[in-house]
N, C-alpha and C positions, 0 to 999 in steps of 0.2 A: 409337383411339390418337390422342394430339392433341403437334403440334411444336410447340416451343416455344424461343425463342431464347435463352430466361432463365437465366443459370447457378445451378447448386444450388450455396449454399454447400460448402465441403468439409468431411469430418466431422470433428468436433474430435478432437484426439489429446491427449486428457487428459481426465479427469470428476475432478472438485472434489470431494473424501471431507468437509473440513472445513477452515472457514477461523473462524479465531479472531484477534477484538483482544484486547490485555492488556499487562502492565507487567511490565519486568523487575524479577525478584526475588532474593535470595540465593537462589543455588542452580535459578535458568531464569526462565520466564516464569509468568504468570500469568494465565486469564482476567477481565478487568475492564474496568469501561464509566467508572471514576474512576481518573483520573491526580495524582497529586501535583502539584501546581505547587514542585516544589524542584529545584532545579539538579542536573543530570546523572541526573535519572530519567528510564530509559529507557522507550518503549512503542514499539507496533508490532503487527504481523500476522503470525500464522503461516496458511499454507496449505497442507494436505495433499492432493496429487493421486496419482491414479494413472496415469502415464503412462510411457512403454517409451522418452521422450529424456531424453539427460542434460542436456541446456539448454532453458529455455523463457523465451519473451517476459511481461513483464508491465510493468504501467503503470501507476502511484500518480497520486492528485489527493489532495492535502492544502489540508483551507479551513478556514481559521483564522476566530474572531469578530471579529480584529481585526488590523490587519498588526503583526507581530514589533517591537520596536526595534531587531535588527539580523536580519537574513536575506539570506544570500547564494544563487547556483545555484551548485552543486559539479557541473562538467562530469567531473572525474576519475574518478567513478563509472560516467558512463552521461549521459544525458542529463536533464539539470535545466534548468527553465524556472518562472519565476515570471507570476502575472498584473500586469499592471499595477498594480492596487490592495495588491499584494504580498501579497493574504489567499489567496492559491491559489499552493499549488507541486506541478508537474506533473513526475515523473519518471519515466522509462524507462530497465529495464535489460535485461539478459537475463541470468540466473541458472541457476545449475549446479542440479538437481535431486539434493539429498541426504536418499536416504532417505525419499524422498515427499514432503519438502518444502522449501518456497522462502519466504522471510519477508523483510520488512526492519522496519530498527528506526530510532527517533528517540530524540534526547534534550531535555529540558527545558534552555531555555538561559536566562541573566538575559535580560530584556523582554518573555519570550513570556505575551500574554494569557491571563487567564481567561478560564470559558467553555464554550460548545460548540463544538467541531468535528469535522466530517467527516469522512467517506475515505471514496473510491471505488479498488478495484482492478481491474482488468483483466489476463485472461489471453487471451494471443494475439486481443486484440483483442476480447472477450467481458466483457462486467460478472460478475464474481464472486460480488463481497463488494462490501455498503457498509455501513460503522461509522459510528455517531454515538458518540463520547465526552465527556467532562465532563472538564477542566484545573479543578483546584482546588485 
């Protein structure tokens, strides 16, 4: 038997069933890796976990091909933070678990480029999901 000073992380209290990007549609969302570029179409991520709390941590990275013409951080949500270059917005919130799952959503606003962009999600601190999609 061998000491050791090193802490074992702790075990995650969640496994990740399914984590989906897609656009909202009449009538819910939709799996898709192509967003319209038209004003007020929505997109986003659903992710179903199984987990026995009703709130959990998570943490978006959005990186855009090009900075916005207008992009603000929306502290009122949670925590929004932008990169300098303004093509990365980093946001944290913690969310009610319903039903297994936890999502956020975006909308296409006038300036936002075409393109590809990213996302990386994080739950309690853990890489999830990361999306490449296409704005066009």
């Amino acid at each position: 038997m061998f000491a050791t000073s090193e802490k074992l992380p702790p075990p995650a209290s969640f496994r990740v069933l399914k984590a989906e990007f897609g656009i909202v549609v009449p009538g819910g969302f939709r799996p898709s890796t192509k967003v319209p570029l038209r004003n007020g179409q929505g997109f986003g991520w659903v992710i179903q976990l199984e987990t026995s709390r009703d709130a959990i941590r998570w943490r978006e990275e959005l990186r855009l091909p090009a900075a916005p013409q207008t992009w603000q951080a929306d502290e009122a949500s949670g925590k929004h933070t932008m990169s300098a270059d303004r093509r990365t917005s980093i946001l944290e919130r913690e969310a009610r678990v319903e039903n297994g799952l936890i999502y956020n959503l975006w909308q296409i606003s006038p300036g936002d480029p075409r393109g590809r962009y990213s996302m990386r999600v994080m739950v309690e601190d853990l890489l999830v999901s990361t999306f490449e999609f296409d704005v066009e």
